[in-house]
C-alpha positions in Angstrom: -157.8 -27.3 -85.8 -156.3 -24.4 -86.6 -153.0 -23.3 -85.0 -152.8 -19.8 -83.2 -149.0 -19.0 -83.6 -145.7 -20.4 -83.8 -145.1 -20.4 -79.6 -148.5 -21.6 -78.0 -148.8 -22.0 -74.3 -151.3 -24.0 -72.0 -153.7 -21.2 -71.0 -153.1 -21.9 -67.0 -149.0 -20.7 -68.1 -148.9 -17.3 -67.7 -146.0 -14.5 -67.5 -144.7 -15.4 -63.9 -143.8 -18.9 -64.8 -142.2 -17.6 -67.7 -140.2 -15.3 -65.5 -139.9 -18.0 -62.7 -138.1 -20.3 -65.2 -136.1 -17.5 -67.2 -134.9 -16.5 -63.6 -133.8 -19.9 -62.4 -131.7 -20.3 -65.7 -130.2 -17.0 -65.3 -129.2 -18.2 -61.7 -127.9 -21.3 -63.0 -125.4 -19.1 -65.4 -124.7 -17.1 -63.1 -124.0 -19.5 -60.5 -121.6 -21.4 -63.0 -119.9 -18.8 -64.1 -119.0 -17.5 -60.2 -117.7 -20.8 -60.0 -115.7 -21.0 -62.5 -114.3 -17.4 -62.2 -113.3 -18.9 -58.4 -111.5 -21.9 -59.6 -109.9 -20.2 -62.3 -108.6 -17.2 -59.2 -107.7 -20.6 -57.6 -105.4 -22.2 -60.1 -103.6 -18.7 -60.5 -103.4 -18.5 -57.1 -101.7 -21.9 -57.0 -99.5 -21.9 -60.0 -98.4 -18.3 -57.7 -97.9 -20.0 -54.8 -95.9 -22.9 -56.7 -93.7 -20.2 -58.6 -93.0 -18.5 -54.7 -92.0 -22.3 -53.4 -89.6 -23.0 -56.5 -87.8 -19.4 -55.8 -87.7 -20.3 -52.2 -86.1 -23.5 -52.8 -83.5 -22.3 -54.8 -82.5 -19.9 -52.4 -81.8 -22.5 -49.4 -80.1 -24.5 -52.1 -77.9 -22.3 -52.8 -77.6 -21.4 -48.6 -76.6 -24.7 -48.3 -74.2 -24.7 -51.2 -72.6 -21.5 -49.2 -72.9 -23.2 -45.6 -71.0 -26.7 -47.0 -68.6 -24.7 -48.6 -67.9 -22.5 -45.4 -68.1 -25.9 -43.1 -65.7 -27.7 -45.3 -63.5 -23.9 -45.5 -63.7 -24.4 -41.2 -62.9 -28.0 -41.4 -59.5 -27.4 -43.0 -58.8 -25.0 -41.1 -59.4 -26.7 -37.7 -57.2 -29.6 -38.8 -54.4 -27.5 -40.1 -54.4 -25.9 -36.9 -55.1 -29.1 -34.8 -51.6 -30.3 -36.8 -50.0 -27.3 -36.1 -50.7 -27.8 -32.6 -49.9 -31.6 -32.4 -46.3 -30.7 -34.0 -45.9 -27.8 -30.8 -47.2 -30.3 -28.4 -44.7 -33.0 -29.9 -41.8 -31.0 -29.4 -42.4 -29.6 -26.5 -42.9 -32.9 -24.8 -39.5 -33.6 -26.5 -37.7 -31.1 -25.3 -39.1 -32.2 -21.9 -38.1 -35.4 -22.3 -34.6 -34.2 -23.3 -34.3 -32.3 -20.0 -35.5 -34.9 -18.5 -33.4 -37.4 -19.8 -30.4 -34.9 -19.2 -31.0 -34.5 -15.7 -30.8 -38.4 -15.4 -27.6 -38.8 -16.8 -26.3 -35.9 -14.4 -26.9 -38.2 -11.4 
């Protein structure tokens, strides 16, 4: 039996399987490598997106730094003026009370 060459086929193969099978391989590749390209866009797309959130983050941190320091700013200043008022309030109610008391001590 003597061998015809190195790559033999069954005589009922002929070119269209061939290029049947070399065309679902090529497929395959190509069908991986879309894939892959997509999840690769993906990540990048994501570690993008994560970079935007961080930057975004620190920016309302630091409005909130700015807003706490305004609040606390406003808080002071509302009770120094709150005080100041008390004190007004205080005296004038004295000084009512002196009158008061003064027109008693005339009758």
């Amino acid at each position: 039996m003597a061998r015809k060459g190195w790559f033999s086929f069954d005589p009922t193969i002929h070119a269209g399987h061939v290029m049947t099978a070399l065309t679902i391989v090529a497929c395959t590749v190509g069908g991986y490598i879309a894939i892959v390209s997509d999840i690769n866009f993906l990540k990048q797309e994501n570690d993008h997106r994560k970079l935007e959130i961080r930057e975004e983050t620190d920016a309302r941190r630091a409005d909130i730094v700015e807003v706490k320091a305004n609040a606390t700013e406003l808080a002071k200043s509302v009770n120094s003026q709150y005080e100041g008022l008390r004190k007004d309030m205080n005296s004038w109610f004295m000084a009512l009370y002196d009158k008061i008391d003064q027109k008693a001590d005339k009758r």
